[in-house]
C-alpha positions as CSV (number, residue, x, y, z in Angstrom):
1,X,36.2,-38.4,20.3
2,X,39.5,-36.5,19.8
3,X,39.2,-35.6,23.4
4,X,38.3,-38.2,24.9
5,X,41.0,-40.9,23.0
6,X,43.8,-38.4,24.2
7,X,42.6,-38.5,28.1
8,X,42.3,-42.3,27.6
9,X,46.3,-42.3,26.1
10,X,46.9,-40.6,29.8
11,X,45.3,-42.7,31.8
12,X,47.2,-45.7,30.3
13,X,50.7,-43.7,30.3
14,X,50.3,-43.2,34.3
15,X,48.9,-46.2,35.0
16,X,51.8,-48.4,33.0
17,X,49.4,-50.1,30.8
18,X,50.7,-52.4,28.5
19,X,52.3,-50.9,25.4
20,X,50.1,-52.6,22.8
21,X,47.2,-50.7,24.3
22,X,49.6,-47.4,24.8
23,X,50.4,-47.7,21.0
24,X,46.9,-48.5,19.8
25,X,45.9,-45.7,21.3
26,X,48.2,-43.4,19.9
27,X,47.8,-44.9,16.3
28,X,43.6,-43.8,16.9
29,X,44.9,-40.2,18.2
30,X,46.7,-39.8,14.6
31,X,44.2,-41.1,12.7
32,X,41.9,-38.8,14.5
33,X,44.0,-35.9,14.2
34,X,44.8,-36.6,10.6
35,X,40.8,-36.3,9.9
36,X,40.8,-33.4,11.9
37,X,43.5,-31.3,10.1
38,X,41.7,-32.8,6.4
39,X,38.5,-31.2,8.0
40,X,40.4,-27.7,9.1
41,X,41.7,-27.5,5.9
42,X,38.0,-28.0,3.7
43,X,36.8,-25.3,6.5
44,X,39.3,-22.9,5.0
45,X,39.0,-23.3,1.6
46,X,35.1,-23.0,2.2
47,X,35.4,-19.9,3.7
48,X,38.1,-18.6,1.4
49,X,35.4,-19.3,-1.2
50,X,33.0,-17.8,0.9
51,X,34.8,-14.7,1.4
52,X,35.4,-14.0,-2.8
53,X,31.5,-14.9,-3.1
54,X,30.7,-12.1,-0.3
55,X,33.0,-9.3,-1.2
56,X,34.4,-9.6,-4.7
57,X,31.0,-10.6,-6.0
58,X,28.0,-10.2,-4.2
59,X,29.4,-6.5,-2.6
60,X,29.9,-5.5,-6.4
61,X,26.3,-6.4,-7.3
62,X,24.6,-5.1,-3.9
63,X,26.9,-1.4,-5.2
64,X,25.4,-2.0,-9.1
65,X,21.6,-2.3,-7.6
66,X,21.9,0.1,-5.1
67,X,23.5,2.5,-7.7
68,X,20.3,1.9,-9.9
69,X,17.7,2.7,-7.1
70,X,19.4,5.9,-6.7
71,X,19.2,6.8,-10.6
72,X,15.6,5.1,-10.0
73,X,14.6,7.5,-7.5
74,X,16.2,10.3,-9.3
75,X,13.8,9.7,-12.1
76,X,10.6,9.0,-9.7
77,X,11.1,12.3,-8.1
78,X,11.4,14.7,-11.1
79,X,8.2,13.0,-12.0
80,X,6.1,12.9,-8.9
81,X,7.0,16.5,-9.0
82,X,5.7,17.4,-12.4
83,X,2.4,15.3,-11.6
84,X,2.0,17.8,-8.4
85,X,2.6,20.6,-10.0
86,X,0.4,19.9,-13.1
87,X,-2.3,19.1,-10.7
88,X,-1.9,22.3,-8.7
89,X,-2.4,24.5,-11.9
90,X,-5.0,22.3,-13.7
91,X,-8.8,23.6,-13.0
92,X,-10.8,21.3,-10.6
93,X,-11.8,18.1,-13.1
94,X,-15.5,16.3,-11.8
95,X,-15.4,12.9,-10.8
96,X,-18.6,12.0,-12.4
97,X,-20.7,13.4,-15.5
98,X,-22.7,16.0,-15.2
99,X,-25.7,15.2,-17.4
100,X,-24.4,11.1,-17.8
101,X,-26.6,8.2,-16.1
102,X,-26.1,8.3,-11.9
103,X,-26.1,3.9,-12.3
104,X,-23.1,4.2,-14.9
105,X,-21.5,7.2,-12.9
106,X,-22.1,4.8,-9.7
107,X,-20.2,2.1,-11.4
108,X,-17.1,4.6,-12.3
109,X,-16.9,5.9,-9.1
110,X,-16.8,2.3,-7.2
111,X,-13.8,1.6,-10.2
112,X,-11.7,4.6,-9.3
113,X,-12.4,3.3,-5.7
114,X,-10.9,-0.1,-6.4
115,X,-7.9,1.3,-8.4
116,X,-6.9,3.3,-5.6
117,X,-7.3,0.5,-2.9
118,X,-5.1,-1.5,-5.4
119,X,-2.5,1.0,-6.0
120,X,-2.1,1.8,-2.4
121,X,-1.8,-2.2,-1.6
122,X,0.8,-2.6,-4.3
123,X,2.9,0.2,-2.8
124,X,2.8,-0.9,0.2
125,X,3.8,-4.1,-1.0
126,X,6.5,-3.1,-2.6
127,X,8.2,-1.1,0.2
128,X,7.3,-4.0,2.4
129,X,9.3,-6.5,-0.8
130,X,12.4,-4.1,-0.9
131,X,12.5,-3.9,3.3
132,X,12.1,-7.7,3.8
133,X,15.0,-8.4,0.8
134,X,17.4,-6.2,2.7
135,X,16.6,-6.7,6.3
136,X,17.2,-11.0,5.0
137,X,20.4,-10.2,3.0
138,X,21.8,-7.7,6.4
139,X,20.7,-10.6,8.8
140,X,22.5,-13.1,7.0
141,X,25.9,-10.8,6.9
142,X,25.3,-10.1,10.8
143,X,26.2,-14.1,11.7
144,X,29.5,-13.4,10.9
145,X,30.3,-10.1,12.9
146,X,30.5,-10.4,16.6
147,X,27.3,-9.5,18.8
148,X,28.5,-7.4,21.7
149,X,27.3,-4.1,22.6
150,X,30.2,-1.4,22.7
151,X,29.4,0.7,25.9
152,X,30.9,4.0,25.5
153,X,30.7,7.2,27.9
154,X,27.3,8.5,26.2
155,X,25.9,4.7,26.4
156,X,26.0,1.8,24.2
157,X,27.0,2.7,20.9
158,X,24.5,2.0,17.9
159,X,25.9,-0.6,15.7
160,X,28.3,-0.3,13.2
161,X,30.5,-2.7,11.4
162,X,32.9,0.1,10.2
163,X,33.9,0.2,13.8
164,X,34.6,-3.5,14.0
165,X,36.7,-3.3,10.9
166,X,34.4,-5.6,8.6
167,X,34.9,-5.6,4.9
168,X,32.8,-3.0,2.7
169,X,29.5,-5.1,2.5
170,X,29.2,-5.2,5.8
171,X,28.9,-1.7,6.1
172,X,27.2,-0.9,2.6
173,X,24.1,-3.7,3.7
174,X,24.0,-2.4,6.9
175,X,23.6,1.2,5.6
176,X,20.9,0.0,3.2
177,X,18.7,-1.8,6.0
178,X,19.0,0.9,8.7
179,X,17.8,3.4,5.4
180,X,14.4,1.3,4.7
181,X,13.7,1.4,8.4
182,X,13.8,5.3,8.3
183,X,11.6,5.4,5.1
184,X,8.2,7.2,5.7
185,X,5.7,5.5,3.3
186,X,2.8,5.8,5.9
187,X,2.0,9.2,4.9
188,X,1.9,7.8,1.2
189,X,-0.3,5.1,2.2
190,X,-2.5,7.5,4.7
191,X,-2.9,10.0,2.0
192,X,-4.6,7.6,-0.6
193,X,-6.4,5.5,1.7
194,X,-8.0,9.1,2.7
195,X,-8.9,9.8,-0.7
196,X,-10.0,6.1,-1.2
197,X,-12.3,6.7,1.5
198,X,-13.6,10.1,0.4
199,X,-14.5,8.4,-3.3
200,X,-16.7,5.6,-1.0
201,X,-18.7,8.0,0.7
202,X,-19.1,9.8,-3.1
203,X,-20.6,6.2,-4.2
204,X,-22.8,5.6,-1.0
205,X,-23.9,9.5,-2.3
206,X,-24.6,8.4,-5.5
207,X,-26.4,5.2,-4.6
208,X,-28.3,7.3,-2.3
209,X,-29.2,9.2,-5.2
210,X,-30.1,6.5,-7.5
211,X,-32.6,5.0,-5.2
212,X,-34.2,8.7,-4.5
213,X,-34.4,8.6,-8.6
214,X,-36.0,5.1,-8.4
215,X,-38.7,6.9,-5.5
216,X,-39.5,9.6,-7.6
217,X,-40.0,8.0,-10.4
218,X,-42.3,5.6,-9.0
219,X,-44.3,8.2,-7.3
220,X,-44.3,10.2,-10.7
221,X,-46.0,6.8,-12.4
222,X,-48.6,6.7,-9.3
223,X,-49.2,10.0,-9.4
224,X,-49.9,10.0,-13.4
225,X,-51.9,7.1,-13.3
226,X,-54.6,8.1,-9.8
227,X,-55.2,11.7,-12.1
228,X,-55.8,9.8,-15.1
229,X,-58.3,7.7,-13.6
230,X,-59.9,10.6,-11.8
231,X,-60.0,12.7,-15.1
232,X,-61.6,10.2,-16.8
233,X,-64.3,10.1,-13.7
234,X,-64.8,13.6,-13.4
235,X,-65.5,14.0,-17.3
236,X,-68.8,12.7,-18.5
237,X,-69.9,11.1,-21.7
238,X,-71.3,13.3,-24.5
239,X,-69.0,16.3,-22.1
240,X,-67.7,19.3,-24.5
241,X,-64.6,18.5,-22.7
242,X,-64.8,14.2,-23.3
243,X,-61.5,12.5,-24.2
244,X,-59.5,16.0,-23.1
245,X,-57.5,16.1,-20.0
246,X,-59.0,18.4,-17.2
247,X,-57.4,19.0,-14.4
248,X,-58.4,19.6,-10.6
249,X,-59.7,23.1,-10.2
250,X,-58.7,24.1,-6.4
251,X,-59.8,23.6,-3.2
252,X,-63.2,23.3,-4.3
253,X,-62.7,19.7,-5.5
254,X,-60.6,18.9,-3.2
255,X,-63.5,19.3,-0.8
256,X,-65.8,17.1,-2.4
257,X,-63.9,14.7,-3.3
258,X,-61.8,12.4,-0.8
259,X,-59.8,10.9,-3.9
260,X,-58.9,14.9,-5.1
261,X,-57.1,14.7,-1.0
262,X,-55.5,11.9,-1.6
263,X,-54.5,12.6,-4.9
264,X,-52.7,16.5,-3.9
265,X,-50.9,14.7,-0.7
266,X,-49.6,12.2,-3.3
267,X,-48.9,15.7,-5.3
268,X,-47.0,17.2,-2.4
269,X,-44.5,13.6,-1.7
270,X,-43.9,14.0,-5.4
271,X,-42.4,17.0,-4.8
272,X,-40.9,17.1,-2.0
273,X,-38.8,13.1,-3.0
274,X,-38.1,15.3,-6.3
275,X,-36.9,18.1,-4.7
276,X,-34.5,15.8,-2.4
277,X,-33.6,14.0,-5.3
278,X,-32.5,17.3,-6.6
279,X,-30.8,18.6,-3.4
280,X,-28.8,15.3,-3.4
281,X,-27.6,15.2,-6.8
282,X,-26.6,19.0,-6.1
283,X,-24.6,18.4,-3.3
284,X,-22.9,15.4,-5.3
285,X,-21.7,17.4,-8.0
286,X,-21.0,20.2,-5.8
287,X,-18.6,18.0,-4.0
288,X,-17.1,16.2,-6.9
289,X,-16.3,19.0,-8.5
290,X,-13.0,19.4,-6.5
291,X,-12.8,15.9,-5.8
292,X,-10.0,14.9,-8.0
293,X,-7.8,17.3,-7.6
294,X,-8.2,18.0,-3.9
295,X,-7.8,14.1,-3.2
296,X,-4.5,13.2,-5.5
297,X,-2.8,16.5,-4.8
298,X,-2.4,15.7,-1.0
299,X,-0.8,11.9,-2.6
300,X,1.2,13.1,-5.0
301,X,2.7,15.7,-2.4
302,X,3.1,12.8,-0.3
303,X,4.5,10.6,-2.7
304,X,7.0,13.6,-3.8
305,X,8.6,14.0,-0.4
306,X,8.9,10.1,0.5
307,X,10.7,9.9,-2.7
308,X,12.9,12.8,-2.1
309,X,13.6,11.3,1.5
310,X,14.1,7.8,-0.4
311,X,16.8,9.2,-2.5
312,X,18.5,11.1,0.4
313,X,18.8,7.6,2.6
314,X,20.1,5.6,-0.7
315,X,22.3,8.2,-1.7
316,X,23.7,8.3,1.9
317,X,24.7,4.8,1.7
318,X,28.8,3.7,1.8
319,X,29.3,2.0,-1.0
320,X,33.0,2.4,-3.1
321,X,34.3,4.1,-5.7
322,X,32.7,3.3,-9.0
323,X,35.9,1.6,-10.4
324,X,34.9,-1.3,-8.0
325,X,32.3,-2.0,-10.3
């Protein structure tokens, strides 16, 4: 409007327009300029305002939290290192009870399972909070610094607001973000999604164990049952032997007796479903022996060096002298 008011004002000057319309022009140029001066002047005081918001308070509470990560991280380390350590000189613990029910020991197993799917999603998550805050807060901060790429002889030069000469939460956000890009949770998260998986293949073991159980059983019943009904057959009234179990005596009723054949194959699954049942239960405890320790030792090494690379990265961010805060 400004613009357009003050070519009008020209127009009439060199075309010797009447001087009511010269000076009514004029008087809307001042008015116009008068709001535009008013509006200058609110810009100013904004962004005075929004300068003391953005360095004399946020930058000293960006230094206070980032100052408490680092004493954070201090503490996390020195204990992710004792719970490695502790687990490397502990004895292998089971995962499940040796002599306890496999259903109850089933249902343990699928809850360690679950508490290791949550504690992997909830770090994760939390990484994922702490990048997101940062990248947000850096982005914001980044509006107000020019965009161009500084080409130098070895290329174009990474970003750096120290360069441009922009005040110290520039470059102590900007130090922040570029550390929780670097940070390497993914061998955290790989190492108990491992060991997640590891304890679901124990349960599928276990399950596979409870239904051979369930088998043998059931073939134990069948079993019981088809020799008491042939003992009873084989045994007749007024017999020395009446009322006494007698068993099969060889091959020699076998041979006589199509129900004896029927009854020693039934004999012979019994033993071999038992003897898998065995095998499998075997091979579970065999491999859960080591389970524990051999599946959180590899996440609580991981978990010690992410932290130790954490602390590194936060401690290598610019922030000022204490006396700021």
């Amino acid at each position: 409007t400004y613009d357009k008011e003050w070519k009008r004002l020209k127009e009439l000057d060199e075309s010797g327009a009447e001087p009511y319309k010269i000076d009514s022009t004029r008087a809307s140029i001042r008015t116009l300029l008068t709001r535009i001066n008013i509006a200058i002047r609110s810009a100013k005081v904004i962004s005075r305002r929004i300068h003391i918001l953005r360095d004399d308070e946020l930058h000293p509470h960006l230094v206070k939290l980032i100052q408490g990560y680092v004493r954070m991280w201090k503490f996390i380390l020195e204990c992710h290192r004792k719970q490695f350590h502790s687990i490397l000189e502990t004895k292998s613990h089971i995962l499940i009870p040796k002599n306890g029910p496999e259903r109850n020991s089933s249902k343990v197993t699928l809850e360690l399972e679950m508490e290791l799917l949550n504690w992997c999603s909830c770090f994760r998550n939390w990484i994922i909070s702490q990048k997101a805050y940062i990248e947000t807060l850096n982005g914001w901060l980044l509006k107000w610094l020019p965009q161009e790429k500084e080409e130098t002889s070895d290329g174009i030069a990474p970003f750096s607001p120290g360069r441009l000469g922009a005040p110290g939460v520039f470059i102590t956000a900007n130090d922040w973000c570029q550390t929780m890009k670097r940070i390497p949770e993914g061998a955290v998260v790989d190492a108990m999604e491992a060991f997640a998986v590891n304890v679901h293949i124990l349960w599928e073991r276990q399950d596979e164990a409870h239904q051979q159980k369930m088998k043998t059983e059931y073939l134990s019943r069948d079993f019981s049952k088809r020799l008491k009904s042939h003992q009873k057959d084989q045994v007749l009234p007024g017999h020395p032997k009446a009322g006494k179990a007698v068993l099969p005596d060889g091959d020699n009723g076998r041979a006589v007796d199509s129900r004896m054949v029927a009854l020693d194959a039934l004999h012979t699954r019994l033993d071999e479903q038992r003897a898998r049942h065995e095998e499998t239960v075997r091979e579970i405890q065999e491999s859960s022996a080591t389970d524990l320790k051999a599946g959180l030792a590899p996440i609580f090494e991981a978990l010690e060096s992410f932290t130790q690379e954490t602390l590194k990265g936060y401690e290598n961010v610019r922030v000022p002298d204490s006396g700021m805060v």
